[in-house]
C-alpha positions in Angstrom: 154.2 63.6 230.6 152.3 64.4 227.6 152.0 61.7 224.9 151.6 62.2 221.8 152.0 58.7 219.8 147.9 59.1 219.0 149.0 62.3 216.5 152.4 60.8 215.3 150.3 58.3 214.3 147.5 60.2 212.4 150.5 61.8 210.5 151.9 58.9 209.6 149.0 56.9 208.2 147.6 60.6 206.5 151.2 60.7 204.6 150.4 56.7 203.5 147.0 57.5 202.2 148.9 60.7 200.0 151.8 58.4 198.8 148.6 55.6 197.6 146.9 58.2 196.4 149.9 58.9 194.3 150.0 55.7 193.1 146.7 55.9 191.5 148.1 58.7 189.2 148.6 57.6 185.8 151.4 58.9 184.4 151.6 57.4 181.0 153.8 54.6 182.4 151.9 51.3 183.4 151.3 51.2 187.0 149.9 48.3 189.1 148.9 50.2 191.8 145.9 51.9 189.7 144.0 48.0 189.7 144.5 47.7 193.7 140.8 49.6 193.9 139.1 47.6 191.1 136.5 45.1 192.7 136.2 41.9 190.3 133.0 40.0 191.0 134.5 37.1 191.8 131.9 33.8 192.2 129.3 36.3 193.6 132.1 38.4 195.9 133.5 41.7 195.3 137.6 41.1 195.6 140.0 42.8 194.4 141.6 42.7 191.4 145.2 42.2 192.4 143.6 38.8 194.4 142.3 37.1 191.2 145.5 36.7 189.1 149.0 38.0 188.5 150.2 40.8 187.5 152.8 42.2 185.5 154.5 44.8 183.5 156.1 43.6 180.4 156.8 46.8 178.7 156.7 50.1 180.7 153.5 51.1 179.0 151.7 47.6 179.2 149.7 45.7 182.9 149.6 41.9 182.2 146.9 40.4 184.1 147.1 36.6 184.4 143.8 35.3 185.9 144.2 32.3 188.1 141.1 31.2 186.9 140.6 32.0 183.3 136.8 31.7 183.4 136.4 34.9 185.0 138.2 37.4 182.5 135.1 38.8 180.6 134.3 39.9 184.9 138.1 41.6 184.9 137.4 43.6 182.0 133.9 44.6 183.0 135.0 45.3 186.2 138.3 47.9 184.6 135.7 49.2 182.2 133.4 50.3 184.9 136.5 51.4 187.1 136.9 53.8 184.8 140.4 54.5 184.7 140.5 55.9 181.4 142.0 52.0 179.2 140.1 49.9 177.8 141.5 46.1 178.6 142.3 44.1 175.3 141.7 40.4 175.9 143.1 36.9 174.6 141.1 34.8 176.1 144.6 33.8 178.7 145.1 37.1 179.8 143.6 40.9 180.0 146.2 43.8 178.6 146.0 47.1 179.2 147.9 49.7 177.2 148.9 52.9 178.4 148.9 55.3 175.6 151.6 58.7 175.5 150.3 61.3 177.4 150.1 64.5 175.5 151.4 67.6 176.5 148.3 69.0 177.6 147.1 66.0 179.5 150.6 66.4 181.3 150.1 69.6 182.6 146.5 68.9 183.8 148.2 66.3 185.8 150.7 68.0 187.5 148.1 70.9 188.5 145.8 67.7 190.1 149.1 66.4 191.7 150.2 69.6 193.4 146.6 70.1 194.3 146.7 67.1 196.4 149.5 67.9 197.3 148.0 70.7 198.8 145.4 68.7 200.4 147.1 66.4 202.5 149.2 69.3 203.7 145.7 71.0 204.7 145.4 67.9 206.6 148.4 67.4 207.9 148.1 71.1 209.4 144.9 70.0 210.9 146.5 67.3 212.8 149.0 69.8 214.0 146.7 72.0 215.3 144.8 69.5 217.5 148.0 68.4 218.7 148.7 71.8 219.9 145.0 71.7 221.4 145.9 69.1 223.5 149.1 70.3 224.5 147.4 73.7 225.8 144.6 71.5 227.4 147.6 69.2 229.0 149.0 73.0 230.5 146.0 74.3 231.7 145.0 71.2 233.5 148.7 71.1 235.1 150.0 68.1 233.2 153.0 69.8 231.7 155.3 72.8 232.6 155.2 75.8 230.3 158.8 74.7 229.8 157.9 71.5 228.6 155.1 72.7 226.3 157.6 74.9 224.0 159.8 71.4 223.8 156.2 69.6 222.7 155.2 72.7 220.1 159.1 72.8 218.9 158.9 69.0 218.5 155.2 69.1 216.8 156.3 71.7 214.7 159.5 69.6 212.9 157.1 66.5 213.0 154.9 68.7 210.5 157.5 70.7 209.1 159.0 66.8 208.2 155.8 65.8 206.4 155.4 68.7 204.2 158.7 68.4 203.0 157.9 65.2 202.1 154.7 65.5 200.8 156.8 68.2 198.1 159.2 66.1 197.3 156.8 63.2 196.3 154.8 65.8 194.5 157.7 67.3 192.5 158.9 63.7 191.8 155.9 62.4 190.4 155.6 66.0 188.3 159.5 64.8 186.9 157.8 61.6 186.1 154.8 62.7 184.6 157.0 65.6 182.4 159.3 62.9 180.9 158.8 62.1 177.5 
């Protein structure tokens, strides 16, 4: 019997890395998930930012960040600033805002090209994986650990593995595209 948990696997944890990567998309609403990559120098360590204070969204276009220790906020703005996530964090001396400004039209369109280009991307990938698994199953044939029989049920059940992934890789993709196209 052929396994194949090792590529189930690599497609699962490709379609996490394109739903994080998602994430990261700013799309003129105020999304934590854009500060989970920001390192604050933090007594001399790199941590991130998410692990130095609380935050929160109090308005759909504003982050709250709520140090835990309020002597190292002039490091959380550095740190955003040289992040460069395109807002520049407004301090009080309690907390660090940022404010997502309206996209414009143009800006909106630019995004939704980048999003279906990763989109794209992770499909590429996700291909890849499918054709190693297919490797492996030919290799499992020709060294007589399968039947042919049982390498059609392997390709048929690669093939709606993948053909599960894409779709939702598009649907994420045309969601966050609705998103970004609200006004």
């Amino acid at each position: 019997m052929v396994d194949l948990k090792d590529y189930y696997q690599k497609l699962q944890k490709c379609f996490e890395a394109f739903q994080n990567e998602m994430g990261t998309v700013r799309a003129g609403r105020a999304n934590p998930k854009i500060l989970d990559k920001i390192m604050v120098d933090y007594y001399g360590q790199k941590t991130p930012l998410p692990q130095v204070g609380s935050i929160s969204i109090p308005e759909a276009r504003i982050i709250l960040i709520q140090p835990w220790d309020k002597t190292i906020i002039k490091e959380i703005e550095k740190a955003i600033n040289m992040a460069d996530i395109g807002i520049n964090p407004t301090s009080d001396g309690i907390s660090v805002r940022l404010i997502f400004p309206e996209l414009t039209e143009e800006r909106r369109k630019e995004l939704t090209k980048e999003i279906k280009k990763m989109g794209e991307n992770y499909k590429v990938s996700i291909r890849t994986i499918r054709k190693e698994c297919m490797d492996f199953i030919k290799k499992s044939e020709k060294d007589g650990n399968c039947t042919e029989d049982e390498v059609k049920r392997l390709n048929d059940e690669v093939q709606k593995k993948i053909d599960d992934f894409v779709s939702k890789i598009d649907k994420e993709v045309e969601e966050k595209n609705k998103e970004i196209m609200k006004v």
